[in-house]
PASE-285144 format. One record per residue: x negated, y, z of N, C-alpha, C in turn. Coordinates in steps of 0.05 Angstrom, whole numbers, padded with zeros to 5 digits, always signed. Example, Ala and Ser with C-alpha at 12.3 -4.5 7.8 and 13.67 -1.06 7.14 Angstrom:
BEGIN
-00264-00114+00156-00246-00090+00156-00264-00066+00156;-00257-00045+00142-00273-00021+00143-00258+00001+00157;
This chain:
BEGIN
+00650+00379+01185+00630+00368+01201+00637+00371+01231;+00628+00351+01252+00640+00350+01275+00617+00366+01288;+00623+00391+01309+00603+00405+01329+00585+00391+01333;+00569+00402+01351+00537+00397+01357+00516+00385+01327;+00498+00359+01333+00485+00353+01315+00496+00354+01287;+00483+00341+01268+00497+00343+01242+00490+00314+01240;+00519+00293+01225+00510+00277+01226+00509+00266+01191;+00502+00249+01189+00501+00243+01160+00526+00222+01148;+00545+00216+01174+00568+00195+01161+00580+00217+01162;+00577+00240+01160+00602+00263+01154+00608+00269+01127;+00572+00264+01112+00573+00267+01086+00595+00251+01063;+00604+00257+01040+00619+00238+01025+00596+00217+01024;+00608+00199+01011+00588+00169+00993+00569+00190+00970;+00586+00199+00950+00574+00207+00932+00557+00231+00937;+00559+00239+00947+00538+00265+00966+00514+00254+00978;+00517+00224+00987+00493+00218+01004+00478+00207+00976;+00496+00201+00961+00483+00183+00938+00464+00202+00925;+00475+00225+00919+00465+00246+00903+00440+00258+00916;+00438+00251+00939+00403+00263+00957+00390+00240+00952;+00405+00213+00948+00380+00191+00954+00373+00193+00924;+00390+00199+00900+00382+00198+00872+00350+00212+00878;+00354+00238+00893+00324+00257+00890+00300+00242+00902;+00300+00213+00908+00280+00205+00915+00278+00178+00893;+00252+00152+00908+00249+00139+00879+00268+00112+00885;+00280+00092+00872+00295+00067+00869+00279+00050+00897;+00251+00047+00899+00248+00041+00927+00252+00050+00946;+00249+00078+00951+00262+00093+00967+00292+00086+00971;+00307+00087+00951+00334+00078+00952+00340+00053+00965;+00329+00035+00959+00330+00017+00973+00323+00010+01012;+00309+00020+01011+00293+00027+01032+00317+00044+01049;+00315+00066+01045+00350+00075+01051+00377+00064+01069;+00376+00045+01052+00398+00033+01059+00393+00011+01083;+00370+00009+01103+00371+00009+01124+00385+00030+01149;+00380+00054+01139+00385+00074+01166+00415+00070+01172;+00436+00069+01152+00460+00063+01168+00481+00055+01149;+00503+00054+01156+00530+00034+01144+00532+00057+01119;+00529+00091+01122+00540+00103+01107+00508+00110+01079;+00482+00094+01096+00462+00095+01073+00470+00074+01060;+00474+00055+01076+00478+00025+01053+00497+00025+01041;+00518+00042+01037+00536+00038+01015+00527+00062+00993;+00527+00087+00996+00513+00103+00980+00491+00087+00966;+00473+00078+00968+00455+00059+00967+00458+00045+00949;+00472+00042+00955+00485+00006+00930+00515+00021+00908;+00518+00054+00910+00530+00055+00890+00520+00064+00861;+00550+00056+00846+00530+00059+00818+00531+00087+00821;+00538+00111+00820+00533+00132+00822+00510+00138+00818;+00496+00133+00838+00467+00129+00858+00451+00108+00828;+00454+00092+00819+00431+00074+00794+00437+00084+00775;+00457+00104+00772+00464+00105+00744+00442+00134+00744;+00428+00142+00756+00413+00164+00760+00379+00153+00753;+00383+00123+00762+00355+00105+00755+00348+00095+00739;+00369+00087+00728+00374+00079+00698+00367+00096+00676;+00352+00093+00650+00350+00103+00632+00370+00121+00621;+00373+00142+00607+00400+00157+00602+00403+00145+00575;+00387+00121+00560+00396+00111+00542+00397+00080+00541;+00401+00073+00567+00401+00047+00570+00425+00025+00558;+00449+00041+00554+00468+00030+00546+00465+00018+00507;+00449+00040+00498+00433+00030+00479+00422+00006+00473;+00400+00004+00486+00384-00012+00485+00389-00043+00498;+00415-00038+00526+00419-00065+00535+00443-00077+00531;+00435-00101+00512+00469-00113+00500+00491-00107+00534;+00519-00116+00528+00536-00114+00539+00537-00138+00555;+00530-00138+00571+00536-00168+00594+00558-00166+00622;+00575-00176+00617+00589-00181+00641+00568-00199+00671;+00554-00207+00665+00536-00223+00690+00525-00197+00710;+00524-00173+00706+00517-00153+00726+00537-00141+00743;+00553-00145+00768+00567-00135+00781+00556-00109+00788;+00543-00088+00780+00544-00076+00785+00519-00056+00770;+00512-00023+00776+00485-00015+00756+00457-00022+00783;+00463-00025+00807+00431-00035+00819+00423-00060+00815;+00452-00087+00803+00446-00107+00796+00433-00103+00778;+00441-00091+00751+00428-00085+00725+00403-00077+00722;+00401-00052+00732+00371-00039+00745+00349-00062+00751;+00360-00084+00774+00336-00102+00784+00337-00125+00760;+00357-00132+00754+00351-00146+00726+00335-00140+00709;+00344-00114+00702+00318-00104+00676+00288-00100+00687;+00284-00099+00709+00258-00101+00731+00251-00132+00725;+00263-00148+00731+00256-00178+00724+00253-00190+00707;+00273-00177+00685+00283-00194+00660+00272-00184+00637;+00260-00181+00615+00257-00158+00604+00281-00161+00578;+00291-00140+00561+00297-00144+00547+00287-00141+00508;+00291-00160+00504+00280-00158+00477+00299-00134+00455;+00282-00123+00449+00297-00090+00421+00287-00097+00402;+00296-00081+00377+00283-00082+00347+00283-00104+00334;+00304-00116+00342+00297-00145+00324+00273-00161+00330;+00275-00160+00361+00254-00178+00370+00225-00177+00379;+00234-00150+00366+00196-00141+00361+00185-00132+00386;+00199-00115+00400+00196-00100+00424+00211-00108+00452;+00192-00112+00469+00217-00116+00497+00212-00094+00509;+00232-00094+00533+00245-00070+00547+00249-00080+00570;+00242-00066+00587+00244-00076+00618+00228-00047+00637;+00233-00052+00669+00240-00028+00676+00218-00030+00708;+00201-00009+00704+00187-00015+00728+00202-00012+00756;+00206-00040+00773+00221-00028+00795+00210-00005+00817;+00192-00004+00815+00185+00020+00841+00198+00049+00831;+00184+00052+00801+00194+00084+00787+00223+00079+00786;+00230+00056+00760+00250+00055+00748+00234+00070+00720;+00207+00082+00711+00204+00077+00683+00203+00049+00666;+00207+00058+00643+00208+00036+00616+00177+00035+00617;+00177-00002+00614+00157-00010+00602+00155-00021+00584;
């Protein structure tokens, strides 16, 4: 860290990622205004893969159309996905990130 103040581009990516995980996916987003080193933490998967269900890989077929897990994340916010042979959909409240 450089003398005097403490600044927060001193932090790694994954370090900043790992404090914004402790808050909620809006928050995260939100975030990634304050500076060049929020908005990338921000937008890594590191950082969604923490928002994401810990069994999401389960439940959501395999799609190459998501460049990334906050793409995925807001997709499943939008999109829902159908489980069980149809019976059940799956989709993801964007503010929490719980299953609905």
């Amino acid at each position: 860290m450089s003398s005097g103040t403490p600044n927060f581009d001193d932090l790694s990516n994954d370090c900043l990622a790992l404090i914004i995980s402790l808050t909620s996916p809006l928050d995260a987003c939100r975030s990634s205004l304050v500076s060049k080193s929020f908005n990338s933490a921000a937008g890594s998967d590191v950082l969604w893969d923490k928002f994401l269900p810990a069994d999401y890989q389960n439940l959501v077929p395999a799609s190459p159309s998501f460049s990334s897990l906050k793409s995925l994340y807001l997709g499943l916010c939008d999109h829902p996905v159908l489980i069980e042979d149809g019976k059940k959909s799956f989709s993801l409240d964007k503010r929490s990130g719980k299953k609905c």
